[in-house]
C-alpha positions as CSV (number, residue, x, y, z in Angstrom):
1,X,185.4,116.2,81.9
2,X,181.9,117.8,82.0
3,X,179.2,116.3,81.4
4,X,175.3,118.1,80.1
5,X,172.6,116.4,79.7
6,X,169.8,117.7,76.8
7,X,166.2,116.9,76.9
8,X,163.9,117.0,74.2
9,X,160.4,116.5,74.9
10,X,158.5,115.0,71.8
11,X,154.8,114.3,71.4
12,X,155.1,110.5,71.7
13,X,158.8,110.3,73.0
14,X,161.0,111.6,74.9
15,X,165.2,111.7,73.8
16,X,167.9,112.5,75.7
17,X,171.5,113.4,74.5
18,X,174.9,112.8,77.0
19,X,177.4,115.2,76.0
20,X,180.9,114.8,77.3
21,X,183.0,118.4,76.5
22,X,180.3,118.6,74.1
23,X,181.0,115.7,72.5
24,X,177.7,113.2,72.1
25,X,178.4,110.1,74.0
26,X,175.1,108.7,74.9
27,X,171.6,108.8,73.3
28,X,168.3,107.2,74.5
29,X,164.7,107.6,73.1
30,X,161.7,106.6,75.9
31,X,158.5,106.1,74.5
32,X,155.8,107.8,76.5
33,X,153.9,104.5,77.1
34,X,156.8,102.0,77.5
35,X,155.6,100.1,80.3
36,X,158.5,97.0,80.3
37,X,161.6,98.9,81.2
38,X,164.4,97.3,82.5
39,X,163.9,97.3,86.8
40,X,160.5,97.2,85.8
41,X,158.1,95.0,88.4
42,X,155.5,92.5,87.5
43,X,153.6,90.0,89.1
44,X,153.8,87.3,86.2
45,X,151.9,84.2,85.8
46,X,154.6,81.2,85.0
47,X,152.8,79.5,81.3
48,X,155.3,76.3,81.0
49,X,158.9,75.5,82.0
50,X,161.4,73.9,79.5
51,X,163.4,71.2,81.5
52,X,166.0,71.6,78.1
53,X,166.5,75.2,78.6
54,X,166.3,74.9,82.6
55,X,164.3,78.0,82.3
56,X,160.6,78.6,82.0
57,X,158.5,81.4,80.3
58,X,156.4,83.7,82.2
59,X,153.5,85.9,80.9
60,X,154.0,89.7,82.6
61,X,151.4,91.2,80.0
62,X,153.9,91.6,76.7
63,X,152.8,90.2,73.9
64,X,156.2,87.5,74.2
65,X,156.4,85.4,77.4
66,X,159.5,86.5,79.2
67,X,162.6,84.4,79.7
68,X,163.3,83.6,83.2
69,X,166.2,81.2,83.9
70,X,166.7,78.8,86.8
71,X,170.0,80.6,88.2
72,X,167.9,84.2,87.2
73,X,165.7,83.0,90.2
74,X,168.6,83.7,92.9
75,X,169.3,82.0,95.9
76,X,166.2,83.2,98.2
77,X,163.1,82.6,95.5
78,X,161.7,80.7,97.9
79,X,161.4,83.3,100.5
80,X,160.0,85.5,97.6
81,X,157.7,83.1,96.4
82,X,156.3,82.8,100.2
83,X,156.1,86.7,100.7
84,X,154.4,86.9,97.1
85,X,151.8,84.2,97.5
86,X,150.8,85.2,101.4
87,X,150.4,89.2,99.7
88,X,148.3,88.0,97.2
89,X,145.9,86.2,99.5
90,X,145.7,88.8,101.7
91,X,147.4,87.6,104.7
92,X,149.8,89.9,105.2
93,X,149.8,93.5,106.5
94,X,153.5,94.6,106.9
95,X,156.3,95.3,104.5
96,X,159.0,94.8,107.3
97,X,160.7,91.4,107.0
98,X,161.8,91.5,111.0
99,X,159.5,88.9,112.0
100,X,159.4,86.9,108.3
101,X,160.6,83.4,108.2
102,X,163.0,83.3,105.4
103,X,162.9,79.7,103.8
104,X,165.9,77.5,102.6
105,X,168.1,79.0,99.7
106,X,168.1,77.4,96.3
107,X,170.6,74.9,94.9
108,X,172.6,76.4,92.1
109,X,172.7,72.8,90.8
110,X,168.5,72.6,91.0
111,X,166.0,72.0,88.1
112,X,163.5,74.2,86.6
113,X,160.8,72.0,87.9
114,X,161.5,72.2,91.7
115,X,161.3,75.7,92.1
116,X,158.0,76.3,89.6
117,X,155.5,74.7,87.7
118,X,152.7,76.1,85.2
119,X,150.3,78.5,86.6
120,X,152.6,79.8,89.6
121,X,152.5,83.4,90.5
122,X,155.8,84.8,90.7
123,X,157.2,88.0,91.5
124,X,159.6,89.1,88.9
125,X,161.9,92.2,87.9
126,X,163.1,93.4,83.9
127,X,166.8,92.4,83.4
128,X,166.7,93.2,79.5
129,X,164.0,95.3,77.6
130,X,162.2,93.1,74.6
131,X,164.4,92.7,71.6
132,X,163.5,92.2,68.1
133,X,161.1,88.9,68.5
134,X,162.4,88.3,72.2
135,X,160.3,88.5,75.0
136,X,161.8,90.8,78.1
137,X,164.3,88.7,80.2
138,X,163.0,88.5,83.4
139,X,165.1,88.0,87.1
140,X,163.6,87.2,90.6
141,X,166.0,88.7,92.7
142,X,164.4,91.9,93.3
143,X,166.5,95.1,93.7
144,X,166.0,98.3,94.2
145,X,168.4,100.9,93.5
146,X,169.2,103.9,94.7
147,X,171.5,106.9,94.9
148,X,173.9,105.5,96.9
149,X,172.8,101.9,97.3
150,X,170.5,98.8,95.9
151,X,168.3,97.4,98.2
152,X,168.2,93.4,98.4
153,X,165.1,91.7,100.4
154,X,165.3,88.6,102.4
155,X,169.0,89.0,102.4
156,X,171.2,90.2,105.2
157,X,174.6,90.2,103.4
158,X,176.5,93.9,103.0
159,X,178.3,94.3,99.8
160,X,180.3,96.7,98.1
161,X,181.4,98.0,95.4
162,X,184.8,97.0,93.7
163,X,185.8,100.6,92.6
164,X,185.9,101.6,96.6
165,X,189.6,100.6,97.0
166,X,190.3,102.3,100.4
167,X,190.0,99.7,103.0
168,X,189.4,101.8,105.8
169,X,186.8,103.7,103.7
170,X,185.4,99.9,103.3
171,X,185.1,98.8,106.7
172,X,183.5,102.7,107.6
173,X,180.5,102.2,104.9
174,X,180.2,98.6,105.8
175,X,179.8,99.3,109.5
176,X,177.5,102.2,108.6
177,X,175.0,100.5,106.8
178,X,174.8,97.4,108.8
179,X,173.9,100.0,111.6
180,X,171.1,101.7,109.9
181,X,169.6,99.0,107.1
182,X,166.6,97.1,108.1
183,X,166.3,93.7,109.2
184,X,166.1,91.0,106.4
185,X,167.3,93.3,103.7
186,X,171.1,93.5,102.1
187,X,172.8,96.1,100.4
188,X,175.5,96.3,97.7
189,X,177.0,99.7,98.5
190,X,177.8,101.6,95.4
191,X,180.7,103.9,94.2
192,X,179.0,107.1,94.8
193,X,178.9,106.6,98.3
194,X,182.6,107.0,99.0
195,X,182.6,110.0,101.5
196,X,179.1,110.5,102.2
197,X,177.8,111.1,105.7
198,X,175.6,108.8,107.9
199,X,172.8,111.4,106.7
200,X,172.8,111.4,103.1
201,X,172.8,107.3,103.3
202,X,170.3,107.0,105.8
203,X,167.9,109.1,103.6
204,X,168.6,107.1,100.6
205,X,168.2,104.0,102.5
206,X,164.8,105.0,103.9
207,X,163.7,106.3,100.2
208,X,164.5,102.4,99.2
209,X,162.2,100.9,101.8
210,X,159.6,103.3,100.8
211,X,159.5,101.8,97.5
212,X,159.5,98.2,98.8
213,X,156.7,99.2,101.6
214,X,154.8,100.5,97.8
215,X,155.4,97.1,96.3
216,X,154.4,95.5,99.5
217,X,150.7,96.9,99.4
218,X,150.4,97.0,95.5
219,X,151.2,93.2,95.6
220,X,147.9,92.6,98.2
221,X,145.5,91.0,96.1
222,X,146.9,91.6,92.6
223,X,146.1,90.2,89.7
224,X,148.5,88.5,87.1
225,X,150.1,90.7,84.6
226,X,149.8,93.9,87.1
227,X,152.5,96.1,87.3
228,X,154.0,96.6,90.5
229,X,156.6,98.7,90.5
230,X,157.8,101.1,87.6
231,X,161.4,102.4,87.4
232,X,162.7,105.9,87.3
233,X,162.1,107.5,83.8
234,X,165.5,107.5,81.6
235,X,166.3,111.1,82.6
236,X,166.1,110.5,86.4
237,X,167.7,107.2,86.1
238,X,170.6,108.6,84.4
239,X,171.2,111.3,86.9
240,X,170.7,108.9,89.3
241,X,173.7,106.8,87.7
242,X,175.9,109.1,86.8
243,X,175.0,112.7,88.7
244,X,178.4,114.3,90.1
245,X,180.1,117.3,90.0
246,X,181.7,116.8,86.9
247,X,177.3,117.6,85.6
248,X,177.5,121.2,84.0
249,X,173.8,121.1,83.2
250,X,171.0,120.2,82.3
251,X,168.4,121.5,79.5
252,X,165.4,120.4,78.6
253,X,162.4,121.8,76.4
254,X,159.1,121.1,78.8
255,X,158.1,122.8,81.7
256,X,156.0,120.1,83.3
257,X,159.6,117.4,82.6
258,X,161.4,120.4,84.1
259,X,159.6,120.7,87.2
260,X,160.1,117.2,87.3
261,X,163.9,116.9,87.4
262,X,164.1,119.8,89.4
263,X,161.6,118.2,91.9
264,X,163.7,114.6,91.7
265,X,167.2,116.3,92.2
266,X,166.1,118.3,95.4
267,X,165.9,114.9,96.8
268,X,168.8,113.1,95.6
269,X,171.2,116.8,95.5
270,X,169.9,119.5,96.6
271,X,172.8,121.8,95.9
272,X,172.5,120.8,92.0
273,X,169.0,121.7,91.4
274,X,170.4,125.1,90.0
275,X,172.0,123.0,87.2
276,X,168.2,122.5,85.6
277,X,167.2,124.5,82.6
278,X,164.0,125.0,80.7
279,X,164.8,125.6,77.3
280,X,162.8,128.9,76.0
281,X,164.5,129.9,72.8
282,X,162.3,129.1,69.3
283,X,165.1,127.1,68.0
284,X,164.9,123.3,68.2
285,X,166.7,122.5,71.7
286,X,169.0,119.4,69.9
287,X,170.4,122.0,67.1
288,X,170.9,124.9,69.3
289,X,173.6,122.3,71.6
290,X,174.6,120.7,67.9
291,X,173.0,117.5,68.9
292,X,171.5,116.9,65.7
293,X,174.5,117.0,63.8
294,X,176.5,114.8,66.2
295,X,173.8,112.4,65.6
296,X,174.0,112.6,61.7
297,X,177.7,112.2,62.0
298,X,178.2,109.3,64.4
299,X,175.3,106.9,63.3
300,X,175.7,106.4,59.1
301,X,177.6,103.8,58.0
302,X,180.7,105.6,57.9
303,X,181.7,107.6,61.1
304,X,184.5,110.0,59.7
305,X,187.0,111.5,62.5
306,X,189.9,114.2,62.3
307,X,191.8,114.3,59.1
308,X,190.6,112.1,57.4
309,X,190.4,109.0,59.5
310,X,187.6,106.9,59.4
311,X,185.4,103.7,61.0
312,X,183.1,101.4,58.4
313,X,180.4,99.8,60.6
314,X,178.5,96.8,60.0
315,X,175.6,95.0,61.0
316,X,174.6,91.5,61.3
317,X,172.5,89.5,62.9
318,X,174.8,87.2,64.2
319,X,177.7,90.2,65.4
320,X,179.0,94.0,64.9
321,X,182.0,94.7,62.9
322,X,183.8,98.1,62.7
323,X,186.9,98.6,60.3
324,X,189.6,100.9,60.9
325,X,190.5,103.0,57.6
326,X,193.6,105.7,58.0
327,X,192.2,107.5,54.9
328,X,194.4,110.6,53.9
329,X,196.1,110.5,57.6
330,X,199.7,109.9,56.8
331,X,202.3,111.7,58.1
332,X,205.7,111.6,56.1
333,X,207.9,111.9,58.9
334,X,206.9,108.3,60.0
335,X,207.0,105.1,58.9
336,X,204.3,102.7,58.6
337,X,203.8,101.1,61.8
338,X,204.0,104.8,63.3
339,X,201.4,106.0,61.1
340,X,199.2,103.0,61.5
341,X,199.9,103.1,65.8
342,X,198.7,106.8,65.8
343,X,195.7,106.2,63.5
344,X,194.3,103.4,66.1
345,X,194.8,104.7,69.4
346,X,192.5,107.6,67.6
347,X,190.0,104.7,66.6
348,X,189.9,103.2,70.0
349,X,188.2,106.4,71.5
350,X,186.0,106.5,68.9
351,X,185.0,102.5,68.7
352,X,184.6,102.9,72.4
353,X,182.5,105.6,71.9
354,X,180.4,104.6,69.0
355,X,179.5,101.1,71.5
356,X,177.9,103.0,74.1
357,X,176.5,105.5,71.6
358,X,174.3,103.0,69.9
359,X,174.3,100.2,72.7
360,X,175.7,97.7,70.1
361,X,175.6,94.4,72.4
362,X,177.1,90.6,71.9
363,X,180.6,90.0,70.0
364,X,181.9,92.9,68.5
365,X,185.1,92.3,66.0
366,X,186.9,95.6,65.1
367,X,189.8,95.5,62.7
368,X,192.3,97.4,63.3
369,X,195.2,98.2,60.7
370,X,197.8,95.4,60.8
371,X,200.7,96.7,63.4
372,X,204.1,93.9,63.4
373,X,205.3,95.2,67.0
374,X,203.9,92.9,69.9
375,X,204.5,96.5,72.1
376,X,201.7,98.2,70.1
377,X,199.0,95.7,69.5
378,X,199.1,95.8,73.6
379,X,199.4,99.7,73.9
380,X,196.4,99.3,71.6
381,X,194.6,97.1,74.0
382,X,195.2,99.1,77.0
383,X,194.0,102.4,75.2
384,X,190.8,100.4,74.2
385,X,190.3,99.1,77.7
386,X,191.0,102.7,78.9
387,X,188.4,104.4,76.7
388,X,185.4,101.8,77.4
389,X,186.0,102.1,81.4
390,X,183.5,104.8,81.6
391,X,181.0,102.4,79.8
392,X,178.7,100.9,82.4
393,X,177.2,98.0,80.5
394,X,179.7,95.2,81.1
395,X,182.3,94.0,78.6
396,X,185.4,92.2,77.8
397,X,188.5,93.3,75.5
398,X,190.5,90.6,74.2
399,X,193.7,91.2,72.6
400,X,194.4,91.6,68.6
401,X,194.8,88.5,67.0
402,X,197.6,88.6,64.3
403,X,195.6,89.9,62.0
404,X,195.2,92.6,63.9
405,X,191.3,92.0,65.6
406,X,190.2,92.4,68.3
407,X,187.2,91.1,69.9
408,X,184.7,92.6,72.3
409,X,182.0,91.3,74.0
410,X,179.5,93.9,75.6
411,X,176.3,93.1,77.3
412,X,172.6,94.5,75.6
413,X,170.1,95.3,78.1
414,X,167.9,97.3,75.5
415,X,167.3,97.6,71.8
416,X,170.6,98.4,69.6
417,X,170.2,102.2,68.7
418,X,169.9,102.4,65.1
419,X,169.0,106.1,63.0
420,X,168.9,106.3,59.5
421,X,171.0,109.0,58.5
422,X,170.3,109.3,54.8
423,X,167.7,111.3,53.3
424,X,165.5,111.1,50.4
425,X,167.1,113.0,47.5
426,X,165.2,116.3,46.8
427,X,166.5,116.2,42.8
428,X,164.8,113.4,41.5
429,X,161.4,111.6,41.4
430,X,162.3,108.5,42.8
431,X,163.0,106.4,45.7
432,X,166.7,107.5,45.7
433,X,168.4,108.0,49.4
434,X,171.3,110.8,49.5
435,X,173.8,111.1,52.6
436,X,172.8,114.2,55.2
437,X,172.8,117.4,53.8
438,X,174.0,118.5,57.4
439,X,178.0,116.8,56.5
440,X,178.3,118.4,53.6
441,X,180.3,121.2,55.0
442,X,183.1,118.9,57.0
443,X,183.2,116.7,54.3
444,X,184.2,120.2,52.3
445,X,186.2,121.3,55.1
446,X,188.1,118.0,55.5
447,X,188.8,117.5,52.0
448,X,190.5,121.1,52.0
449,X,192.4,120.0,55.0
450,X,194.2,116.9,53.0
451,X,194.8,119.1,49.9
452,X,196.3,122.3,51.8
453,X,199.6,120.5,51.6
454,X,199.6,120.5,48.2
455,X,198.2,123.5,46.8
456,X,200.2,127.3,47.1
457,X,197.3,130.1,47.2
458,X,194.5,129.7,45.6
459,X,191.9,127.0,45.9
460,X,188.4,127.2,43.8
461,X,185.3,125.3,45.6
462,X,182.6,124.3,43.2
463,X,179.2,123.9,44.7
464,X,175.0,123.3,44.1
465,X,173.9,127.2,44.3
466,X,172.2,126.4,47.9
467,X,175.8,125.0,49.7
468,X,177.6,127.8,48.2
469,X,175.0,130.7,49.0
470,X,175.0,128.7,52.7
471,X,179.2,128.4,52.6
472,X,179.1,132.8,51.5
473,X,176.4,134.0,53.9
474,X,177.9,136.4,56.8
475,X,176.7,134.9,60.3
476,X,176.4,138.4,61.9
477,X,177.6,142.1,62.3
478,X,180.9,140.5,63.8
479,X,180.8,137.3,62.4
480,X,182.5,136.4,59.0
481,X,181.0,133.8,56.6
482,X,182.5,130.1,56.3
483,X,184.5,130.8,52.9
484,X,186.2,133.7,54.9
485,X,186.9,132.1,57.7
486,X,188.7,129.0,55.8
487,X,190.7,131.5,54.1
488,X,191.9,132.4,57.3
489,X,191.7,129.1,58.9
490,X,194.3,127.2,55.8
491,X,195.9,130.9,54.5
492,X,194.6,130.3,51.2
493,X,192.4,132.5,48.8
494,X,189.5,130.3,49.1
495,X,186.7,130.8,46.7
496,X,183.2,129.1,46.7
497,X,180.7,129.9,43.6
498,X,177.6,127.9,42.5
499,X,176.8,125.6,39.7
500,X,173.4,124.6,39.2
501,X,174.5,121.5,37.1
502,X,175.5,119.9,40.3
503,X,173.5,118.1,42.2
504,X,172.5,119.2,46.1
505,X,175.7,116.9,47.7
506,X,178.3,117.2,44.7
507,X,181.1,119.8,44.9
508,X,184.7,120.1,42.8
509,X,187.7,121.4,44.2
510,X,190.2,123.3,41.6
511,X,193.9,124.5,42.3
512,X,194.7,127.3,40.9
């Protein structure tokens, strides 16, 4: 797998597209002034706990009070809230914790109301982005993370992570970091760091600390509401996250964001700087890497695959529910359950891509077509648990009901992802919505596909005058137009002519 990563540079946003082989996988917009991302830093001024909730509500400067929870405060808030209030009144001049008395750890089984009260200052981090009429979610256990690592304060415990299943390559990294980290910090180790010399870890861990020593001196007098740390930008934090060797490249359309990434990834992996790329062409940097296409395609209503196949996606506000359609997709040489086996292990890439795509979050139900072997509803099941293992947010896969669902749970840290595909319909007068003119061609193209079985030689296309003068046009000296290259493609005499009685999107197909 290879993995590019295209940047486009707006006036008042910033987009970035995850390809995978080419294929779009991931898609995030970052508004130019969006100040409450998640890992995000405040110093936030507790307005009232809720004993009924066990949680209280904390201003940090958005218009909604965050949500902060009584187990969201973790086990040393009290050493925090010490640290926070003795910075705020000025009586401290170090960031190191070497000489800091760390104070009891909270009960798990505590109330709201013995850890704050109204009018407490309170150090506190982003754990979800505002949603809809939510305020952001809001954690004190502060963390910092890193290339290799996340940085806890006033902890001492070493950590790591799960995916390291080499247990000598455990007790190495363990012993390592213990050696190097500070006193009165822990670390959860991450995968990335399988391998990696004393060095590179001991530069990552120092970069960490620099960031607390920052929050340390930003926190000295500070007001309510002031922001004290920001997080990486979405670009760096997704290099950050998922940078490797498996990253072709990465292209983005502004000099000043270029410089930028270049600058970051000379600290983080200085051998893959090279794989930076300022976009100079005129063309629009999404449809020159057929981003904008991809995006047309996978975020209507109805996401069609290969020949035929199709996913129907809903939204409520209660859950997400995705139905599996086979379409035309029927081979003859198989029965039923073979048919309807091969049509959902295709499905289950695409559901599994179509989550992390648009970030859908809380209980997704996907309905599969009804399979009567017990052997394939869990081949199904492992395939779907297979294809959302490179998905980072945390979920859960249960197994198909006999109705053939299957539920998902999948955590939301940020607003869904939701792009209106349609556009307004350039044939009438009205308020009319038409599906994008950028599908018409593979909805041509697939459509051909399911009849070639059942057509000899000659196949007539019927078009608006605009498709078919698109679907004639020679791309180049070498190049041969799209009728010609169908012809060759299904080895049929394919011809496309115009009608102007159509409208823009309608088209006939005639045998011959």
């Amino acid at each position: 797998m290879k993995y590019d990563l295209i940047i486009d540079s707006r006036p008042s946003e910033v987009v970035l597209a995850l390809l995978r082989d080419g294929l779009l996988v991931e898609l995030h917009k970052e508004k130019h002034d969006n100040n409450f991302s998640v890992g995000d830093i405040y110093l936030g001024k507790v307005r009232k706990t809720v004993p009924g909730l066990n949680a209280s509500f904390v201003n940090v400067g958005y218009e909604k009070d965050g949500f902060l929870h009584y187990l969201d405060l973790g086990p040393q808030f009290n050493s925090l809230k010490k640290f926070t209030n003795q910075a705020i009144q000025k009586k401290l001049n170090t960031a190191s914790l070497k000489n800091f008395k760390n104070q009891p750890n909270l009960s798990k089984e505590g109330a709201i109301n013995d850890a704050l009260k109204g009018g407490d200052l309170i150090l506190t981090q982003i754990s979800k982005e505002p949603i809809s009429t939510k305020g952001p979610r809001l954690t004190t256990e502060i963390s910092l993370a890193g290339r290799y690592m996340v940085l806890l304060p006033f902890s001492d415990k070493v950590s790591i992570s799960q995916k390291i299943d080499d247990n000598e390559e455990q007790k190495r990294l363990k012993k390592l970091i213990r050696s190097i980290k500070p006193q009165g910090f822990g670390v959860i180790i991450r995968t990335v760091a399988m391998g990696k010399k004393v060095a590179e870890l001991d530069t990552d861990l120092k970069n960490l600390y620099k960031k607390w020593q920052g929050i340390s001196k930003k926190l000295i007098g500070a007001q309510p509401n002031t922001r004290i740390h920001g997080e990486l930008n979405k670009a760096s934090t997704i290099l950050r996250d998922l940078l490797s060797a498996k990253f072709n490249s990465i292209y983005v359309n502004n000099s000043q964001l270029h410089q930028e990434l270049k600058e970051y990834l000379t600290r983080i992996a200085p051998k893959q700087e090279k794989i930076v790329k300022l976009h100079k062409k005129e063309s629009q940097i999404f449809q020159e890497f057929n981003v904008t296409k991809q995006i047309k395609g996978a975020f209507g209503k109805n996401v069609t695959m290969k020949k035929g196949t199709y996913l129907v996606i809903e939204h409520t506000e209660a859950l997400h529910v995705i139905d599996v359609n086979s379409g035309k997709k029927v081979d003859a040489k198989k029965d039923q359950e073979e048919n309807a086996l091969a049509v959902n292990l295709e499905a289950a890439n695409e559901v599994a891509r179509q989550l992390r795509l648009r970030d859908m979050g809380g209980i997704i139900v996907v309905d599969f077509i009804d399979m009567k072997h017990e052997k394939n509803r869990t081949l199904l099941t492992e395939k779907l648990k297979e294809a959302m293992s490179t998905d980072k947010a945390k979920h859960n896969v249960l197994p198909p009901t006999k109705f053939g669902l299957i539920q998902i749970t999948r955590q939301r840290v940020k607003p869904e992802m939701n792009i209106d595909t349609q556009e307004k319909c350039p044939m009438c007068t009205g308020n009319g919505k038409i599906d994008s003119s950028l599908l018409i061609i593979d909805q041509i193209e697939t459509k051909i596909h399911n009849l070639s079985s059942t057509f000899d030689k000659n196949l007539n296309i019927t078009t608006h005058p605009f498709v078919s003068s698109y679907i004639n046009q020679k791309r180049g000296w070498f190049s041969s137009s799209i009728s010609k290259n169908w012809s060759k493609r299904f080895s049929k005499n394919i011809t496309v002519v115009g009608d102007e009685r159509l409208h823009l999107l309608q088209y006939s197909i005639i045998k011959k």
